[in-house]
Backbone bond lengths (Angstrom), bond angles and torsions (degrees), N, CA, C in turn:
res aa  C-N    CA-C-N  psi(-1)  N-CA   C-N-CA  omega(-1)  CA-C   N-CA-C  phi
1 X - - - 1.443 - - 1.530 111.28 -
2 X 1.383 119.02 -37.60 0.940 128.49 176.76 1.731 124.40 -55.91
3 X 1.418 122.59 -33.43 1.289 141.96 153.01 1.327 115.49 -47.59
4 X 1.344 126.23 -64.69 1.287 139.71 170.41 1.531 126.85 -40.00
5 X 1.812 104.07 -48.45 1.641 110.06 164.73 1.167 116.77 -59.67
6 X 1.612 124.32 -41.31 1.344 138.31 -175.93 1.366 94.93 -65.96
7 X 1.089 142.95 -56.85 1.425 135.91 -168.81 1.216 105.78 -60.38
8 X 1.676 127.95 -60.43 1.625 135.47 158.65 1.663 107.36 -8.63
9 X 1.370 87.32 -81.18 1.767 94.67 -169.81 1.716 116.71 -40.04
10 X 1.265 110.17 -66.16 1.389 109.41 179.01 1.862 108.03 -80.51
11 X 0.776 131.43 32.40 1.633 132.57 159.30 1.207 109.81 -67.06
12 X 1.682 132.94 -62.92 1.541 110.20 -167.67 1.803 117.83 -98.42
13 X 1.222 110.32 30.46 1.418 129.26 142.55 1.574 122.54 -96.44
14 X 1.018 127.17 -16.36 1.307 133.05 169.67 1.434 113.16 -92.42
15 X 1.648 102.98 -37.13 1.720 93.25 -179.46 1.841 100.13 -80.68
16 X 1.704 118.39 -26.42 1.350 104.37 173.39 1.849 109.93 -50.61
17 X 0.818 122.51 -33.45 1.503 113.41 -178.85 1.731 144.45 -103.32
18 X 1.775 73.36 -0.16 2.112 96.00 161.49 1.573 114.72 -129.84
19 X 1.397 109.80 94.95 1.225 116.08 -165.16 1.244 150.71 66.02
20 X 1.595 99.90 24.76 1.921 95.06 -151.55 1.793 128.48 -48.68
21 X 1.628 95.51 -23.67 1.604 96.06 164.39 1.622 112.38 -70.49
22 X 0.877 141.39 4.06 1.556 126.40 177.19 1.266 114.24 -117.11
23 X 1.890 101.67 116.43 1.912 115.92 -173.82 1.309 69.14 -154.58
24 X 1.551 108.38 115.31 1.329 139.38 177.80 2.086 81.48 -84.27
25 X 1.374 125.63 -56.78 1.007 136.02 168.20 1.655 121.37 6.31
26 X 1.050 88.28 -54.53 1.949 124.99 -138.93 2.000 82.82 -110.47
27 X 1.836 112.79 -62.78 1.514 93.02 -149.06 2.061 69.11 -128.65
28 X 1.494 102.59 130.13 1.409 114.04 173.95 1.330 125.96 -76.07
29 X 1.544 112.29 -15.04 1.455 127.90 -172.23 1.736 94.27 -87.93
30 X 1.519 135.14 -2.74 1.096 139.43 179.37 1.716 110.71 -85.84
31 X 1.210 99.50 -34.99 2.041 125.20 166.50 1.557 93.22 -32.75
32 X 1.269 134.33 122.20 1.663 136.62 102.28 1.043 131.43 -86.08
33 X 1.521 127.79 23.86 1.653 112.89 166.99 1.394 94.75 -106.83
34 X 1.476 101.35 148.88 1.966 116.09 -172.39 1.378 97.18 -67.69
35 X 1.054 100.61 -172.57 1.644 115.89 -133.35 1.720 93.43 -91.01
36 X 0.977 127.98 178.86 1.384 118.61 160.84 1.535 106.97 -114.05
37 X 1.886 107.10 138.01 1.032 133.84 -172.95 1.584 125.79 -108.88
38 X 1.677 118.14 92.12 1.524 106.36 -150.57 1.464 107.87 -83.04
39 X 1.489 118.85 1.02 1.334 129.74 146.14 1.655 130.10 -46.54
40 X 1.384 107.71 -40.38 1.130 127.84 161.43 1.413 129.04 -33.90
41 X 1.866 100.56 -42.68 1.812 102.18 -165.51 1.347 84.59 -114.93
42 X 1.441 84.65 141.13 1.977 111.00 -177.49 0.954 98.01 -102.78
43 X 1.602 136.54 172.29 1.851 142.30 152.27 1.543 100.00 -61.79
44 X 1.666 107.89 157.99 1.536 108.57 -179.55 1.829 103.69 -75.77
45 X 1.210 100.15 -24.47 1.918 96.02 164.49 1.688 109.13 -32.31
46 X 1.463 100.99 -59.33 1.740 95.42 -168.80 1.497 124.21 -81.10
47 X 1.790 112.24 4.16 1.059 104.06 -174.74 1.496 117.43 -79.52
48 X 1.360 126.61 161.05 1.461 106.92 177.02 1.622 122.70 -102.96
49 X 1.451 98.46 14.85 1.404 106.05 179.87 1.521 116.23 -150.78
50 X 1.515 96.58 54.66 1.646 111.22 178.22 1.409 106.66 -81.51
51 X 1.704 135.68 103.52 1.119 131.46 142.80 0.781 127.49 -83.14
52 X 1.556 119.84 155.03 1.534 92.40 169.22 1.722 119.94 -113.79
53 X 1.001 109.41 165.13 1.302 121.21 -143.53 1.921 112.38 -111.38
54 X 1.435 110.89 90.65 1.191 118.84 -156.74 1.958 109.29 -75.95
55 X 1.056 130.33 88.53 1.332 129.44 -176.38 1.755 126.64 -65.96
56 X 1.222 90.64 -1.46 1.562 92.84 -148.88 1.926 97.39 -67.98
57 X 1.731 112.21 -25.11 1.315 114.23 -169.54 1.816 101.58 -60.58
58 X 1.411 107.19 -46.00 1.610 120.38 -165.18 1.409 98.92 -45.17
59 X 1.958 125.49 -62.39 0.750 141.01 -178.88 1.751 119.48 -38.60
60 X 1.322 105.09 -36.64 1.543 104.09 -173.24 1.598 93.20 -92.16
61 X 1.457 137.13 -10.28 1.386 108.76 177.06 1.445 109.27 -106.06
62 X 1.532 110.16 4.29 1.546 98.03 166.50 1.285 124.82 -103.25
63 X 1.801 115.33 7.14 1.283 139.21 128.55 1.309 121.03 -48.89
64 X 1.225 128.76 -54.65 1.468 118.44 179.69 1.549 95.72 -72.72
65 X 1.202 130.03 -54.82 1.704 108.17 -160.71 1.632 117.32 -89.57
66 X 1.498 101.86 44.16 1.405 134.15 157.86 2.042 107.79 58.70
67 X 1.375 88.78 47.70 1.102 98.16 169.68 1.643 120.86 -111.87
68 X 1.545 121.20 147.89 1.477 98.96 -159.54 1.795 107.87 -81.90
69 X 1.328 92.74 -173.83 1.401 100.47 -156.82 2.187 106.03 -101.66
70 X 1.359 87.20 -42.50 1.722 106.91 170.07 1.763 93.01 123.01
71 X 1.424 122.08 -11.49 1.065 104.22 170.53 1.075 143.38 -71.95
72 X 1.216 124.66 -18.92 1.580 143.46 173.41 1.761 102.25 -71.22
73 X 1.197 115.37 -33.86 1.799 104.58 167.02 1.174 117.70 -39.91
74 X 1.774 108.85 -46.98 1.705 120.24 -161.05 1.521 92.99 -53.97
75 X 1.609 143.68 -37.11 0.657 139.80 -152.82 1.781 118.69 -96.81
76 X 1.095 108.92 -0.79 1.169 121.84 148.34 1.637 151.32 -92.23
C-alpha cells in the first residue's frame, strides 16, 4: 500500500510532464487502440492452446522479495 500512496502523491507532477493533455479516458477521439470486437473472444473450450497456468510458484517469490501478498487487505 505503501508504494501505491507514493505513486498517488507524485502522479500529477509526473503526468504535468508526460503528456498532460492526453486522457483517452475523458476524450475518445484521443483512443488509438482498435475498437474492441466481442466476436473476437471465443470460450477456452475452442481455444487450441489452453494451458493451464499454475501461479502459485510466482506468488511465493514475490513473498520472499518482500512484496505483498493481497492478504493483509482482507484485513482491512
Amino acid at each position: 500500500m505503501s508504494r501505491l500512496k507514493k505513486a498517488c502523491r507524485g502522479y500529477e507532477t509526473w503526468k504535468n510532464q508526460h503528456r498532460p493533455n492526453y486522457k483517452p479516458w475523458l476524450s475518445p477521439e484521443q483512443n488509438s487502440l482498435p475498437q474492441f470486437n466481442p466476436g473476437d473472444i471465443r470460450p477456452m473450450s475452442e481455444t487450441t492452446d489452453a494451458a493451464v497456468i499454475d501461479e502459485r510458484s510466482a506468488e511465493q517469490e514475490e513473498n520472499e522479495a518482500g512484496e505483498a501478498s493481497g492478504d493483509e487487505l482482507a484485513a482491512v
